[in-house]
C-alpha positions in Angstrom: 13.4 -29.6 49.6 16.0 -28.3 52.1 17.8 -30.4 54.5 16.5 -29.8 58.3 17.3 -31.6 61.1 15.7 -31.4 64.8 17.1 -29.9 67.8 16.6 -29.0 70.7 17.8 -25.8 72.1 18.1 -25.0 75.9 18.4 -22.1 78.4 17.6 -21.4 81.9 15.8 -24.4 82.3 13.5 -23.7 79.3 13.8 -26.3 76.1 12.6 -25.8 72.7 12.5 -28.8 70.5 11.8 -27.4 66.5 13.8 -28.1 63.2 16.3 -25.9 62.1 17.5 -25.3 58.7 20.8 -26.4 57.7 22.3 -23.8 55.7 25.5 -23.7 53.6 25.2 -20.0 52.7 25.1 -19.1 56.2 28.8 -18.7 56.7 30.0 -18.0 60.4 33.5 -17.8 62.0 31.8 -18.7 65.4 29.0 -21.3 66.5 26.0 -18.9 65.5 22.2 -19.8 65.1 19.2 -17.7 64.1 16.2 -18.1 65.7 12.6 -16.1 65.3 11.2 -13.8 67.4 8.7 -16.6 68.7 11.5 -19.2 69.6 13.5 -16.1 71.4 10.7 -15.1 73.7 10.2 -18.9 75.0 13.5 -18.8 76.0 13.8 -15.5 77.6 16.0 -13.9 74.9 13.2 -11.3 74.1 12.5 -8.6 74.2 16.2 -7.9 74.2 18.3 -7.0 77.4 22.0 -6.4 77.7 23.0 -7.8 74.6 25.2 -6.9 71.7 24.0 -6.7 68.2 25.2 -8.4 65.0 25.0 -6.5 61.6 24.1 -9.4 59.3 24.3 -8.9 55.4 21.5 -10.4 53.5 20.1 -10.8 50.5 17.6 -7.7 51.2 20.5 -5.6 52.8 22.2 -5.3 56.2 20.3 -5.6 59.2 21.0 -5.2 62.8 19.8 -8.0 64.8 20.2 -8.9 68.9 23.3 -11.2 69.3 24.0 -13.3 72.4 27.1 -15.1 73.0 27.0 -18.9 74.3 23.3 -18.3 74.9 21.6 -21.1 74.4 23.0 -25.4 74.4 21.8 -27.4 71.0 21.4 -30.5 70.5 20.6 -33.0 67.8 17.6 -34.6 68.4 18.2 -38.2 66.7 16.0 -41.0 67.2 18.8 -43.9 67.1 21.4 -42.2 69.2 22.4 -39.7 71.7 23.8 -36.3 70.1 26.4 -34.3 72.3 25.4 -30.6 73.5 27.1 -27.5 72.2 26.8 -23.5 73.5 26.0 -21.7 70.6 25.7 -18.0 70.1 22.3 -16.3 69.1 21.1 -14.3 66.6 17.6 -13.0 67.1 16.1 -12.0 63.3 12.5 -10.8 63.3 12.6 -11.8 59.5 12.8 -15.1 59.7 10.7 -17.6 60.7 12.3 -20.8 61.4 15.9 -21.9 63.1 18.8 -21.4 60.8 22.2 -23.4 61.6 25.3 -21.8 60.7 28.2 -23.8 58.4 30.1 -23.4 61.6 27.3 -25.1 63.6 26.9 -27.7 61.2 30.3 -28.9 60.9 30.6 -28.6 64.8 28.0 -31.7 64.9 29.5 -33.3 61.8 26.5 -33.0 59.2 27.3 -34.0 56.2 24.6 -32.9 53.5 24.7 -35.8 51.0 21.9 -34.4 48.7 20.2 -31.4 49.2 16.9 -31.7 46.8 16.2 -34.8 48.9 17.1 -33.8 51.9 19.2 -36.2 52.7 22.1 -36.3 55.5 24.5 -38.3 57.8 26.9 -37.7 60.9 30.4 -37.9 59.9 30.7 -40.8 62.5 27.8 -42.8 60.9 28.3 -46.1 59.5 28.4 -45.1 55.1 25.2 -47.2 54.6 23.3 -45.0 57.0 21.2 -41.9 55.8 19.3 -39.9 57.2 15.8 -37.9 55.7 14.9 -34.0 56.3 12.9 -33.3 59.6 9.7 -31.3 58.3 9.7 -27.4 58.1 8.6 -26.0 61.5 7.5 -22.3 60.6 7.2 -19.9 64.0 
């Protein structure tokens, strides 16, 4: 198991609420997200217009992919608390099919992956006996 959490991601009036992936390997120097094709076009960020592109470097080779800067606000979706809201940048990959978080984007909300077989996680402002479980995989 991987450790996913939900969020909810809005623009324009238009709110997605999915899991996203939290993952480690996905090393940023800026608060970056992927997001499928599906999850793009509910919030009007496909097909693309006036955007930039990123060249990401994957396992499969380098790929050119539909960047947007501060695009879209994310936030945690917890059920015993309020999360804040961030702006995030987005990266639109047609190769992937569910919401990835960055390192970046993850330490921004102060996830702390405590064991990632499990899937288990806290907030770095949570009290040390809480911890929290994996949201399910949510595939688009």
């Amino acid at each position: 198991m991987a450790c996913r959490v939900k969020v909810k991601l809005r623009r324009d009036g238009r709110v997605v609420e999915t899991s996203a992936l939290v993952n480690s390997g996905f090393e940023t120097y800026a608060p970056d997200i992927v997001i499928p094709v599906e999850v793009a076009k509910r919030l009007n960020l496909w097909p693309p217009k006036e955007i930039s592109f990123a060249v990401l470097d994957t396992g499969g080779g380098e790929v050119s992919t539909p960047y947007y800067e501060s695009a879209v606000e994310l936030e945690l979706v917890l059920p015993d608390r309020e999360s804040k809201k961030e702006l995030v940048n987005v990266i639109v990959n047609p190769h992937v099919h569910e919401v990835l978080l960055s390192d970046y984007v993850a330490s921004m909300f102060g996830i702390i992956l405590l064991d990632l077989k499990k899937g288990l996680w806290r907030l770095n402002d949570d009290p040390v006996n809480v911890v929290r479980k994996s949201a399910e995989a949510e595939e688009w």
